[in-house]
C-alpha positions in Angstrom: 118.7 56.0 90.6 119.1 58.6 93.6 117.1 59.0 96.7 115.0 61.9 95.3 114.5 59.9 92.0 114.0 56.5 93.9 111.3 58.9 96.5 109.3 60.1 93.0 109.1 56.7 91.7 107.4 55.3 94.6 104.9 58.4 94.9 103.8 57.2 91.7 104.0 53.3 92.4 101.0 54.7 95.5 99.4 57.0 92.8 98.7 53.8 90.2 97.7 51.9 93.5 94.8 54.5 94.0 93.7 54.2 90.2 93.0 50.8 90.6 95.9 49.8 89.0 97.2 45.8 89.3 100.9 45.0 90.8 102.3 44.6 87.2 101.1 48.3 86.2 102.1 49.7 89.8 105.8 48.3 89.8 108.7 50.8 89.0 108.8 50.0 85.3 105.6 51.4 85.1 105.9 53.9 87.5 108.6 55.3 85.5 106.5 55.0 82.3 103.7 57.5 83.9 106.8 59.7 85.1 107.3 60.1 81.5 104.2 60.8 80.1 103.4 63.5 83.0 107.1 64.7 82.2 107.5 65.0 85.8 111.1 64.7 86.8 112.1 63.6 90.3 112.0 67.9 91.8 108.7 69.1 89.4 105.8 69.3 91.7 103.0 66.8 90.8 101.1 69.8 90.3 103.1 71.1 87.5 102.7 67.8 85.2 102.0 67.6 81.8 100.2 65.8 79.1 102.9 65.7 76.4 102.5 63.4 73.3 105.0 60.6 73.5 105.8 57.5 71.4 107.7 54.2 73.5 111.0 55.4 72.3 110.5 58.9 73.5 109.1 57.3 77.0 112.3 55.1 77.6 114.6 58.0 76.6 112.6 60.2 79.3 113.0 57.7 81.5 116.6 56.8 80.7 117.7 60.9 80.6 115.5 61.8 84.3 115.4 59.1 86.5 118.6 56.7 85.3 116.9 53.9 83.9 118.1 52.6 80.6 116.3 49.9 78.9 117.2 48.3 76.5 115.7 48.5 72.7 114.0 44.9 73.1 112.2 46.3 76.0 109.7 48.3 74.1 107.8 45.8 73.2 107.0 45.3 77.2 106.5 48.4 78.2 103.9 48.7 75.5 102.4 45.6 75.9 102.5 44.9 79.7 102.2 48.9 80.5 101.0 50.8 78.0 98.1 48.7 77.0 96.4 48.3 79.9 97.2 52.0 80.9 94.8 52.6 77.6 92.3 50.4 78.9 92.3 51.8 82.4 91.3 55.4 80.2 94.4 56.4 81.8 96.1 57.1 78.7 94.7 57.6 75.1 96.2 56.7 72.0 97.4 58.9 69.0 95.1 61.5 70.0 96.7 63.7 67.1 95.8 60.8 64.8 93.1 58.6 65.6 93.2 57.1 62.3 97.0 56.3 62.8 97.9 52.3 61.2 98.7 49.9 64.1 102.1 49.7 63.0 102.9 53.2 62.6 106.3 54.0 64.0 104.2 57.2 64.7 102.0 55.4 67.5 102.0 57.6 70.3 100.1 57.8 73.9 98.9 60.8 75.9 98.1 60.6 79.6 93.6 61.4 79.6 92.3 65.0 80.9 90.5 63.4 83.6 93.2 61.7 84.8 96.1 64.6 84.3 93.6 67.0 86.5 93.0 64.2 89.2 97.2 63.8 89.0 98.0 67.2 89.4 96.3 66.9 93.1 98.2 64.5 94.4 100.0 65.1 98.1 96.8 67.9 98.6 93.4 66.8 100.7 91.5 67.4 97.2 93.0 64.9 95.6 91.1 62.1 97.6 88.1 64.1 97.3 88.4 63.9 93.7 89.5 60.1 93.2 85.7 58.7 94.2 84.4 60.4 91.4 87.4 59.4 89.4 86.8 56.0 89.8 83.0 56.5 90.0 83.7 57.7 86.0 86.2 55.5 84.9 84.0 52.7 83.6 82.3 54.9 81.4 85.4 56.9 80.3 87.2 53.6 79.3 83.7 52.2 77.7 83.6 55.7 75.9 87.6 55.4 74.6 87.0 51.9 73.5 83.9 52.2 71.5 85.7 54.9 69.4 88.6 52.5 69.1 86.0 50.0 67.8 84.6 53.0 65.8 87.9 53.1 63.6 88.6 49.3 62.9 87.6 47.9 59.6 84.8 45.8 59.1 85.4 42.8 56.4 82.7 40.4 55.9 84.1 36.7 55.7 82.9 34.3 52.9 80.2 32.9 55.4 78.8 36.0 55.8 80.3 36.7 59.3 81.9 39.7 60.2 85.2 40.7 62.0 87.2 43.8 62.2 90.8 44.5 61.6 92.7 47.5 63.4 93.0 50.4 61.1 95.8 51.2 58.6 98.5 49.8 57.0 97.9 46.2 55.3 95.0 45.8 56.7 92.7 47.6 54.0 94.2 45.4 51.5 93.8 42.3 53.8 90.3 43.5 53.6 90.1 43.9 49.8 91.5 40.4 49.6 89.0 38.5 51.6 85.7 40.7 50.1 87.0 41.2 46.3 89.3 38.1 46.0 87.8 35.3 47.4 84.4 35.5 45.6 85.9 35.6 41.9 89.1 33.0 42.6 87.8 31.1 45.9 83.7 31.0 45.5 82.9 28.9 48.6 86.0 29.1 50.3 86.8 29.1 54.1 89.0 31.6 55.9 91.2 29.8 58.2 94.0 32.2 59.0 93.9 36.1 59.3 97.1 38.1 60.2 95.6 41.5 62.1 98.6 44.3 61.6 97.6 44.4 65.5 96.6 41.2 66.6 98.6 38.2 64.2 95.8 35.6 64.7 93.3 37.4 64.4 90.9 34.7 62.7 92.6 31.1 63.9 90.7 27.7 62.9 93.3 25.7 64.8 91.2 22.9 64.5 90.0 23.5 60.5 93.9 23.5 59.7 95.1 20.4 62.0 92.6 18.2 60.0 94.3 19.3 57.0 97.8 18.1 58.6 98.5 21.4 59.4 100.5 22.1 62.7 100.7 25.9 62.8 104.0 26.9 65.2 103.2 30.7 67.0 106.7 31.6 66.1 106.5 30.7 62.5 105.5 33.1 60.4 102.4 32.6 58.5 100.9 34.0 55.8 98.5 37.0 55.7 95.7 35.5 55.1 95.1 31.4 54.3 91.8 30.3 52.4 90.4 26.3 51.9 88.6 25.2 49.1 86.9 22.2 50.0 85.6 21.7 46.4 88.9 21.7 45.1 91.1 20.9 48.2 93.5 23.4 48.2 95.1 26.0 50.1 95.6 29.4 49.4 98.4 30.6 50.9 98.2 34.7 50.6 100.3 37.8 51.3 99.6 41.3 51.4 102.6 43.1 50.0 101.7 46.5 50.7 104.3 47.4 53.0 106.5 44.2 53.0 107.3 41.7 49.8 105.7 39.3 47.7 106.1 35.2 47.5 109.6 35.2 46.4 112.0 32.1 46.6 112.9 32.6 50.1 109.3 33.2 51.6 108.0 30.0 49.3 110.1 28.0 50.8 109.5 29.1 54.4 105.5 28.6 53.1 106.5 25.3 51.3 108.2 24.2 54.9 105.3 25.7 56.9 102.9 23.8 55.4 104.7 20.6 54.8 102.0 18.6 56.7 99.5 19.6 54.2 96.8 17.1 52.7 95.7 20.2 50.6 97.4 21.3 47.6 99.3 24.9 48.0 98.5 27.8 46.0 100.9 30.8 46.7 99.0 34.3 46.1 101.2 37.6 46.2 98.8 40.4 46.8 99.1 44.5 45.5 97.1 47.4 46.1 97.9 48.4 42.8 100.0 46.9 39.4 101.9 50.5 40.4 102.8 48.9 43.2 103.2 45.5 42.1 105.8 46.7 39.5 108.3 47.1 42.2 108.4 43.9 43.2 107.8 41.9 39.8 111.5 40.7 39.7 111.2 38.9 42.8 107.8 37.3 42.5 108.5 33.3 42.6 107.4 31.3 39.4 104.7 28.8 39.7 103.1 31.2 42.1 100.1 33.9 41.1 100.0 37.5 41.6 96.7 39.8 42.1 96.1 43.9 42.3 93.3 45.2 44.3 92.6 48.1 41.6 92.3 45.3 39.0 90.0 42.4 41.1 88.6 40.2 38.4 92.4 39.8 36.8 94.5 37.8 38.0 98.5 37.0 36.8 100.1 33.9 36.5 103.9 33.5 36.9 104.5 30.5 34.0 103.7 27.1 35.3 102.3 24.2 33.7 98.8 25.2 34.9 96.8 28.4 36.2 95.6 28.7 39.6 96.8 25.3 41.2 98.5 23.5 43.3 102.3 21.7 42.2 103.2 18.6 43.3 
């Protein structure tokens, strides 16, 4: 990085500073991140920045082609969570403001620095521009209030067996993970608890640590676990349940990473591959593993047995 780049980076290290930002969303990483998204290179005059829309990749090779810094591919993951997030929470940027309705785990995701906040920006290094932060931060509060309410505004509601709700983030798996737990359950698991909930955006979404663990059930973060795990008391068993809608069923391999997974368990294991549609389902119907049951959202009250000495049950 040069001295003009290295000078630019610090003016925007002060300008986080005076938004209120903590140390970790003030260092140069994200200094260089808010470079990006202003598309401000180290000679445009803060007063010429912009509000382009820009996914992580596009912010690191901004970064990477103006100001020298190249970060590696296993870095996006930090800059959006240790960066980006809380830049989104601050209102200081939005997200897919093109697409609101955008899936979590759209490789579309994108992030555009606020209106407020661009015309605040653009006076920096002038005597208006501290005239203008007090009411900044006199109206962030509400502007971040405002921006997460109509992030709340797009999640999907699901109501739990029990009766009680929760939301999942919008998109991708996550209307058939709601279609699961509101048409599945009360045909195939009437009375049944939901234990485990795997949010597209958040992967425990519903944890009942302690639920599982007096089941024998020691759940390891790093594992992977199932989409969405249901106990029924009555019966003592374990539904074990994916959503393949954008990823596979239960085939061999991922019944034995299940089978391993849940090794501890004083339930039996039921493995339940779940489609949006038999359209769907088709595509994946050679991988399915046997003694395991398959179910389509389009068709609720059927259900599809692959062989197996019995329907719907554990195996020993």
């Amino acid at each position: 990085m040069n001295d003009e780049a290295y000078a630019r980076v610090e003016e925007a290290r002060i300008v986080l500073e005076f938004l209120g930002l903590d140390a970790e969303r003030s260092n140069e990483r994200s200094a260089q991140v808010l470079m990006a998204l202003l598309r401000l290179t180290p000679s445009t005059p803060w007063a010429d920045a912009e509000a382009p829309i820009l996914g992580t990749r596009a912010i690191m090779d901004w970064i990477r082609d103006e100001y020298g810094t190249a970060y590696a591919p296993n870095t996006r993951e930090t800059i959006r969570r240790f960066t980006l997030h809380q830049f989104v929470d601050a209102a200081l940027v939005v997200e897919n403001p093109d697409e609101p309705q955008r899936p979590v785990n759209s490789p579309r995701w994108c992030y555009q620095v606020s209106s407020p906040a661009l015309e605040l920006i653009r006076l920096y290094g002038t005597d208006g521009f501290h005239q203008r932060l007090d009411q900044y931060l006199q109206d962030v509060p509400g502007l971040a209030d405002q921006y997460r309410a109509a992030r709340e505004m797009r999640r999907i509601p699901v109501t739990l067996p029990d009766g009680s709700p929760v939301t999942l983030s919008p998109g991708g798996q996550n209307l058939l993970l709601q279609q699961m737990i509101e048409n599945f359950c009360p045909v195939y698991a009437p009375g049944g608890q939901v234990l485990y909930i795997g949010d597209a955006d958040n992967k425990w979404a519903v944890f009942r640590e302690a639920e599982l663990a007096a089941l024998g059930v020691t759940t390891d973060r790093h594992g992977k676990m199932p989409d969405l795990v249901v106990y029924l008391p009555d019966r003592n068993w374990l539904l074990l349940m994916e959503a393949a809608s954008t990823h596979g069923p239960v085939d061999g391999q991922r019944h034995s990473e299940l089978a391993s997974l849940f090794s501890g368990s004083t339930a039996g294991l039921v493995y339940v591959s779940c489609f949006p549609s038999r359209a769907v389902m088709r595509k994946y119907t050679t991988q399915i593993a046997w003694e395991t049951e398959a179910w389509c959202a389009e068709d609720p009250t059927h259900l599809i047995h692959f062989n197996g000495e019995r329907f719907l049950g554990p195996y020993e």
